[in-house]
Wavefront OBJ file of the C-alpha trace (Angstrom):
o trace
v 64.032 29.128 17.820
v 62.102 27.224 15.100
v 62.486 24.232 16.879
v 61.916 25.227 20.660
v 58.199 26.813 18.951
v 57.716 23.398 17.128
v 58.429 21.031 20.159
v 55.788 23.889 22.404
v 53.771 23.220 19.725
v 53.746 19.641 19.970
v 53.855 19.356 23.392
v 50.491 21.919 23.753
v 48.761 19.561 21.097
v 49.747 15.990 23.211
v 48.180 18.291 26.483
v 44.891 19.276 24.414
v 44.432 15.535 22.649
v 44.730 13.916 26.174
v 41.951 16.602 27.788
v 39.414 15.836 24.574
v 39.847 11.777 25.445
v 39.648 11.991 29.135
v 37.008 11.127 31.050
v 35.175 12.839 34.118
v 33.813 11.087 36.862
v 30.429 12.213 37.820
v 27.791 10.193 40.060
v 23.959 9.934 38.720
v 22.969 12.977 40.444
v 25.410 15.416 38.056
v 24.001 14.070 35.060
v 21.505 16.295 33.981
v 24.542 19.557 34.616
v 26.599 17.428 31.686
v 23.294 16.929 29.463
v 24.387 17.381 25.857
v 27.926 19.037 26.810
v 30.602 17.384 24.569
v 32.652 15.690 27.649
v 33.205 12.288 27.955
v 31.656 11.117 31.249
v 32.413 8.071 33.947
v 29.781 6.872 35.619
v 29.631 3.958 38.137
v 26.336 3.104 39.163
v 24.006 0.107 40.090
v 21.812 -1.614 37.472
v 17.969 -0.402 38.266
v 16.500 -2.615 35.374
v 17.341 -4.164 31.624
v 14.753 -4.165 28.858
v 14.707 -5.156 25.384
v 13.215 -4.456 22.216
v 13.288 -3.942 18.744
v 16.902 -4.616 18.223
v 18.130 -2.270 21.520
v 18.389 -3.150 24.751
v 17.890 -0.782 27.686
v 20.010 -0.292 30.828
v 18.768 2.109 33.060
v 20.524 3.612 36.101
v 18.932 5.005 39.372
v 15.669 3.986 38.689
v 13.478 1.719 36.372
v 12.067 3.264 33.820
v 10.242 6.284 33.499
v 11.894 7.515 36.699
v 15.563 6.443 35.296
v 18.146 8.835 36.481
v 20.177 7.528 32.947
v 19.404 5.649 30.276
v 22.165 3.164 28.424
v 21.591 2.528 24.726
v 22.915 -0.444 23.278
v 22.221 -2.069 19.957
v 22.307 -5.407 18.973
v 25.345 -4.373 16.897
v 27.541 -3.555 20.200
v 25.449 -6.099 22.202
v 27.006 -9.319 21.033
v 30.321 -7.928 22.246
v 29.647 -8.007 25.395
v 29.790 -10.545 27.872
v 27.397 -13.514 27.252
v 25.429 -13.155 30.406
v 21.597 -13.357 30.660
v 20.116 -9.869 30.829
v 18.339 -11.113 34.322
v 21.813 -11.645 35.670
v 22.609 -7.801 35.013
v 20.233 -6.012 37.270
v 21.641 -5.077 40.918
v 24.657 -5.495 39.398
v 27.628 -2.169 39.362
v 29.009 -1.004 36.131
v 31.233 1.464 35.013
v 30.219 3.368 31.773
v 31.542 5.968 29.820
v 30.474 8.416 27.451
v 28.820 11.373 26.177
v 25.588 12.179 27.858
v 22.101 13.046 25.378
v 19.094 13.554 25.687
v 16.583 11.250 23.590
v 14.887 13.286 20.933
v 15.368 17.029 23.017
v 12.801 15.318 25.564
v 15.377 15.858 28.563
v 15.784 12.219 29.523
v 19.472 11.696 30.016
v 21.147 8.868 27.545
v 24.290 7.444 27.021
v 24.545 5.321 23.954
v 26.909 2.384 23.773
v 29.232 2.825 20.113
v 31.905 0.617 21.739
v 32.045 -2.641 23.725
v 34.834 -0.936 25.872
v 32.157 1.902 27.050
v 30.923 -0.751 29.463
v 32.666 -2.421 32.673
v 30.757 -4.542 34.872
v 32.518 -4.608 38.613
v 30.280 -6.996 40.335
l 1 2 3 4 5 6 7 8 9 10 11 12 13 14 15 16 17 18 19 20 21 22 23 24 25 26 27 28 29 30 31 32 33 34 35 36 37 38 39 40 41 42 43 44 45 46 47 48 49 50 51 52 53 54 55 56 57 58 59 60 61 62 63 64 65 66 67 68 69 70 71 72 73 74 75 76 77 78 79 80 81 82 83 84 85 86 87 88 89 90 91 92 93 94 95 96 97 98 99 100 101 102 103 104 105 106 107 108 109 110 111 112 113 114 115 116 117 118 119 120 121 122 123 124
């Protein structure tokens, strides 16, 4: 009996480790309904502009900026993993990110920062 409870409990913790890591795909209009809610997010979307500054660049989604749908963080730190590719060459094109969804500084304006290279797939 000790061992058919041990193996149920393994088996429930595999179930709940592979819900906490997986990933729901939403389009641009669900974002603000997953606004600071702890699940990881897919989005595939279209490049709307890229800007730069102070160490961060800026990808947003839906719409240049202010009228961005989402906002991508990404600092020079994850930057140089990526792709060597001119930041021109990124805009119109589709990507694939994933994440948590945040709001910058309780403002409402939907962000996803980049912590990982692998948060970011471009399919174009």
């Amino acid at each position: 009996m000790k061992t058919l409870t041990s193996y149920l409990f393994f088996l429930g913790l595999i179930f709940n480790l592979q819900n906490a890591y997986a990933q729901k795909p939403i389009t641009l209009e669900e974002v603000q309904k997953y606004l600071n809610q702890p699940e990881t997010v897919l989005i595939e979307a279209t490049i709307a502009e890229v800007k730069t500054a102070d160490k961060i660049t800026y990808i947003n989604l839906g719409d240049k900026h202010p009228n961005q749908k989402l906002a991508i963080i990404i600092f020079d730190t994850v930057l140089f993993k990526l792709k060597p590719l001119l930041f021109q060459q990124w805009e119109n094109r589709r990507i694939k990110i994933t994440g948590q969804i945040t709001d910058y500084k309780g403002n409402q304006q939907p962000q996803i920062i980049l912590e990982n290279s692998s948060q970011i797939e471009f399919l174009e």
